[in-house]
Each structure stands twice: as C-alpha cells, then as structure tokens.
Phi, psi and omega in degrees: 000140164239162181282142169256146188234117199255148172208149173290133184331177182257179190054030169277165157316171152252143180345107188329343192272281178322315176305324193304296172315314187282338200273321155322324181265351177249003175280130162270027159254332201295322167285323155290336166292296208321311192289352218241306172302286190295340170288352146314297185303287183302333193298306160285004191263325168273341172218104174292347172284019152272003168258344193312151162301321160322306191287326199276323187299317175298321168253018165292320171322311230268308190327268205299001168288325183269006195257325165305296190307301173329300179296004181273299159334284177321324188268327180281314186289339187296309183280009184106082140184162177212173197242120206241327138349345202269329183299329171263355163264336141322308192281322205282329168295341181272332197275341189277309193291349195269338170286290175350311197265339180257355190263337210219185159263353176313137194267199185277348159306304162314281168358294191280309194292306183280355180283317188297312178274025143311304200283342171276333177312282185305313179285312163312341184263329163331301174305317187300334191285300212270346161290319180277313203247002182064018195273141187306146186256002146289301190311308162316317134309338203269301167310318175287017175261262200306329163303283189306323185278285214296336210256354143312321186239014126335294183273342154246015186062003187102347188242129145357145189269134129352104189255333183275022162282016214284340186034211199296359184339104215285343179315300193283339155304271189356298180276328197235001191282168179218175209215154176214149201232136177051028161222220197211108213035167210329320167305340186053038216266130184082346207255178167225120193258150181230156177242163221278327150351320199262317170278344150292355182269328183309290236255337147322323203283320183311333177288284197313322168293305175299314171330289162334332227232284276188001185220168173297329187312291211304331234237312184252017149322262179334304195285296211302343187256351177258347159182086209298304175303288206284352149294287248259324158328330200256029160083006192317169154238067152020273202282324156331277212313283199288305191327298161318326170297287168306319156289313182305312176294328177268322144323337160282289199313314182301321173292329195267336181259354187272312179317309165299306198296001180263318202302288185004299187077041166201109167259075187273093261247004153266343173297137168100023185280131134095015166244041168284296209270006163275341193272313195299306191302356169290305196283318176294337148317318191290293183142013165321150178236132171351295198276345179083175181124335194238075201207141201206135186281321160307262186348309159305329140295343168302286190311316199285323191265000167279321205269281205307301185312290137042261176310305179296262197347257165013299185309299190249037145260020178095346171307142175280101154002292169284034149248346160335313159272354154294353191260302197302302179270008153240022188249332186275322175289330167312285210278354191269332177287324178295318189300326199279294185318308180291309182281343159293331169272336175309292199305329172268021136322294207268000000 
C-alpha cells in the first residue's frame, strides 16, 4: 500500500482563517484601536483615575469639539485636498456671531444663522480658487488663514467678545447643554455627565460614515481623491464634490468654534491657532490617506480619541505638558509606518 498524499490545487482559495487575517491587516482602523487599546491600558495601569467617570466626562468634553472638525476633514482629505484655514475660522465665526449679538439687536438664533453662513462663505471661496482657478489648496488656505485670523482681531481689536448672554437660551441648550447619567447634583457627583457636543459629534459621524460608506456621493468622494482623470471620464462632477467639501468642512469648524465659545463664556478672535494641524494629525492617525483616494470616519474617530486622550493621559501620569507634542509626532510617525507596512503586505497578498 501506498500512502496517498493529497495537497490543494494550485490556484485554490486560501483557508477562511487565512482570508480573515489578510482582510483584517488591511482595514485602516486596526492600528488606531490597536493604539487606542494599549494607551488605555497603560494610562490606567499608572493612574487608575483615567477611567474615573469624572476624567472621562472632562475629556469627552475638550474631544469631540476639534473632533467635529476632523470629521469634515476626513471627507475633504478623502478627495485630495485640506484645509489649512479651519482653525481660524473656529475663532472667527463665534466672534462674528457674538459682535452681532452684542453689537446690534439681533437675538442668537439670526445671529448663529449669518456666523454660519459666513463660514460656508470662507468655504466656498476656498472651493472656487482651487476648483476654479487651480491654484493647490495649501496655498489656498494657508492664505484664508491668515485673512480670516487677521479680519478677527480687526473686528475685535484683539479683545475677546461678551459671551454670557447666552443664559438659558434654547439655541445655547441645544449646542452646549447638558445632561447627567447615573449621578446626583449640580456636580453630577458618581455620575457621568454629558454634553449635548458629544451628541453632536455622535450623530454627524454617523451621517458622514453612511455618506461615505453607502451613498454615490461618498463613492465619487473617493474616485475623485483616488483618480481625479478617470472620475471626471466616468462622469464624477469634481469641481461639485470639493466645492461642497469645503463648505462642509468649514461649516464644522464654524459650528465648532460657536459651540466652544459658549461652553467657555469667550469668543476669543485667537482661538483655534494651530488647530488645522492637530486636526490634519486625527485624521491621517485615523488612516485617512494623506493623498486621498482612502477615507474612513471610524478611523477618525479612533485618531480624534487617541490625540485627545492623549493629551488628558499625560497630564495625569505626571508628563509635563509641553511634552505633548513629542508624544503627537511620534505617534504620527508610528502609524504612518504601520499603515505603510499593511497596506504593502495587503498589496503582496492579492
């Protein structure tokens, strides 16, 4: 007798275990949860008050505002192009709507209407330079940054707005209000309290992921940051996509800077320096690709809770603060090397 020794054809599948793995090493979220999980782990294994309910409410609080903006980002960077511009438009939209309200009879609702549509304004002219006249959308931004921060401390002489009027308003519930789950007075004291911010950041991403995921838009999102000739052959409409992009985005920064200036009681015509590039670092941590073409709203929430946490993380294991960005630029080179690693082993798989 002999043994027969049987082996699978050549050009079979490879084993459902095997498929799983390669398909799993190639989602761009798995390296920010991988990073997201051991920076938990450790943060609490040296100060168990980073899980406390308290710690988590303060930093869910700070998170999810630059947490808005990212996600605008994310759908804008998906298509090629950024925004350099949102940080200063974060400060400049609250100072616009709060000289209004303090300036004039307008109550905060009108107000809050013409802050926005400032801020979709600064976004459409973003879109026209670089759809219409082709100019690169750093050059483009970079300048509506330096426009928009200077015509803030123009309009405000350099000094903060009058903020506390916002009292009981239902508008100023609406954005900043809050709520407490499982505790007891004013303190939210055992509880964990939330704010109506977290649920706007919840219930955008969720819109901005079905977009993305699951509708044509989001679908010519993609083809336009991943190959800009052969969308625009297959009928993609281009100059549509990012134009609309650029207002979305600049519209979160706007929404985002009105949201802070209320929690605050300050619409300070300086706010939001420097945080386009903290904003950028969410999103390409998240696995967003740089050049577009790649983009993904999970993966962005991941990068915005990584940044943030982060930041709280640090604090309360004793890191000096101003080491904070040494933490930042070597988590962007880590993941920019992991993504790279992965998607090189993805591509010599298939």
């Amino acid at each position: 007798m002999t043994d027969e020794k049987t082996s699978a054809p050549t050009g079979a599948a490879p084993p459902r275990e095997v498929d799983f793995l390669r398909r799993l090493s190639a989602t761009p979220e798995l390296g920010p949860a991988i990073l997201l999980i051991v920076m938990l782990v450790v943060f609490t294994a040296i100060n168990p008050a980073f899980i406390s309910l308290n710690n988590i409410s303060n930093a869910l609080t700070f998170t999810v505002e630059l947490g808005l903006i990212a996600l605008g980002m994310t759908l804008l960077m998906t298509s090629g192009e950024f925004d350099l511009s949102v940080g200063s438009v974060f400060g400049f939209t609250a100072v616009v709507m709060w000289t209004l309200i303090n300036s004039t009879a307008l109550g905060m609702p009108l107000a809050f209407l013409i802050a926005m549509s400032v801020a979709l304004a600064i976004g459409a002219i973003n879109g026209f330079f670089v759809t219409r006249l082709k100019i690169p959308s750093f050059l483009v931004t970079l300048g509506m940054l330096l426009v928009v921060r200077g015509s803030a401390l123009w309009l405000t002489s350099g000094f903060p707005q009058r903020t506390w009027d916002a009292g009981e308003q239902w508008l100023a519930e609406w954005l900043v209000g809050d709520f407490c789950i499982g505790g007891a007075g004013d303190f939210c004291t055992g509880g964990l309290r939330v704010y109506m911010s977290l649920i706007w950041f919840v219930l955008i991403a969720a819109l901005l992921h079905y977009v993305l995921t699951r509708t044509r838009f989001g679908n010519w999102i993609q083809a336009t940051g991943g190959n800009p000739a052969a969308a625009r052959n297959r009928g993609v409409p281009i100059r549509r996509v990012k134009m609309l992009l650029f207002m979305l985005t600049s519209a979160l920064a706007g929404l985002t800077g009105i949201i802070s200036s209320i929690r605050v009681s300050a619409a300070n015509p300086n706010s939001g320096t420097t945080y386009e590039l903290e904003v950028i670092a969410m999103v390409v941590i998240g696995g967003t690709a740089l050049m577009g073409g790649r983009g993904t709203i999970l993966g962005t929430v991941l990068g915005v809770l990584i940044l943030r946490l982060m930041r709280n993380g640090i604090v309360l294991i004793g890191v000096p603060g101003l080491a904070y960005n040494i933490f930042i630029g070597a988590i962007i080179l880590g993941m920019m090397a992991l993504h790279s690693a992965l998607e090189r082993r993805h591509n010599e798989g298939t």
